[in-house]
N, C-alpha and C positions, 0 to 999 in steps of 0.2 A: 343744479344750475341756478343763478340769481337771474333776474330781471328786475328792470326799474318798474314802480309800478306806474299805472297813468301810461304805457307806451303802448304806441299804437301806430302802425301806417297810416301818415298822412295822405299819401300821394302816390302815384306809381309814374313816372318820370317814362316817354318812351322817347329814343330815335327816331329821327326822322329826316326828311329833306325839306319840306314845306309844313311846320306848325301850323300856320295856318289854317292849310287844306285840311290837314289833319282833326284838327279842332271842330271845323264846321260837321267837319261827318260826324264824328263819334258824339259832338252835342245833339243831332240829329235824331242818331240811333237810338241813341238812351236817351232822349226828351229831356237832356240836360243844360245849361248855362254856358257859354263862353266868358267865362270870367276872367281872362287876359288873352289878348290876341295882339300876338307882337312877329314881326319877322324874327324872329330868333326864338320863340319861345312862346307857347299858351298852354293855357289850362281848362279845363271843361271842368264842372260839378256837378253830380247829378246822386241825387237819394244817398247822400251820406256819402258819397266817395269822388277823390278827386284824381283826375289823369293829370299830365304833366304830358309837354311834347316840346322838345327840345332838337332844334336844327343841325345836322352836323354835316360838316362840308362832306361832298364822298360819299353819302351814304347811299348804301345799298341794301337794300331787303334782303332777309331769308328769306330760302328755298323751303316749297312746298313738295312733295316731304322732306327731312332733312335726314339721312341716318346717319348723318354725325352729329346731330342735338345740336344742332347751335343755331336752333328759329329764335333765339333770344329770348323769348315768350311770349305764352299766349292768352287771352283774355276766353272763360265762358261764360256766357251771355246765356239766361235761363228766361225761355222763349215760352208765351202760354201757348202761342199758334207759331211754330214753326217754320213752316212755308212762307206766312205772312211777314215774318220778320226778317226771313230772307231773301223775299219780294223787294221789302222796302230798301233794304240795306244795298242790294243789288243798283236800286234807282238813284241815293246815295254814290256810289260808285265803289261801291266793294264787287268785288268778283269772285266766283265761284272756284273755289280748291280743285285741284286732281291730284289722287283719286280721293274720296270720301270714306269716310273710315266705318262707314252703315249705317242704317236707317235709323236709327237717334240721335245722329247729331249729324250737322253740317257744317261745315269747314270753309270760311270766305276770308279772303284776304281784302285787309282795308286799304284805302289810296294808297300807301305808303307801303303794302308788300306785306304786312304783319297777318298771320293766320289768326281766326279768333273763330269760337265755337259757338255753333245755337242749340243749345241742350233743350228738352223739354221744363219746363219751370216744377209741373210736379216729381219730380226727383229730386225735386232740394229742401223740398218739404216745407 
């Protein structure tokens, strides 16, 4: 297989209904930047990596679990204090999954209905 070289993910673009709201948690979460906040469209930066959240009329979140795979995706977040991160994000306004999938990770949905995961940080080495 070829690739170009120099290529690289800039960005991960999510769904949403309110950018905005979106933007303000996950800058939150990850202690990162709001670097465009538009009705239509923002961007958060944080440690090298950039979200994208894009409005779309209609939208409706995945379903937690889904066993037809189409949560669209999911972000894992590598947490030093587990609990504590899921305190904050909870205050934020993420909510708590059912069911959880065991005691190493945690499973919360952001404002907008997206599942994302709080893994321990040393397993990623």
């Amino acid at each position: 297989m070829t690739t170009l070289q120099n290529t690289r993910i800039a960005m991960v673009t999510i769904d949403c209904a309110d950018p905005r709201a979106e933007a303000r948690f996950w800058a939150e979460l990850l202690g990162g930047e709001i670097a465009v906040e538009q009705d239509e469209y923002a961007m958060v930066s944080s440690e090298g990596m950039t979200l994208g959240f894009g409005r779309v009329e209609g939208y409706e979140p995945p379903a937690w679990p889904n066993e037809n795979g189409s949560k669209q995706f999911h972000l894992d977040l590598a947490a030093e204090d587990i609990p504590a991160a899921e305190q904050h994000a909870l205050e934020l306004g993420a909510t708590l999954a059912e069911p959880q999938p065991g005691d190493s990770w945690r499973v919360l949905l952001d404002p907008a209905g997206h599942a994302f995961c709080l893994t321990d940080a040393a397993s990623w080495g």
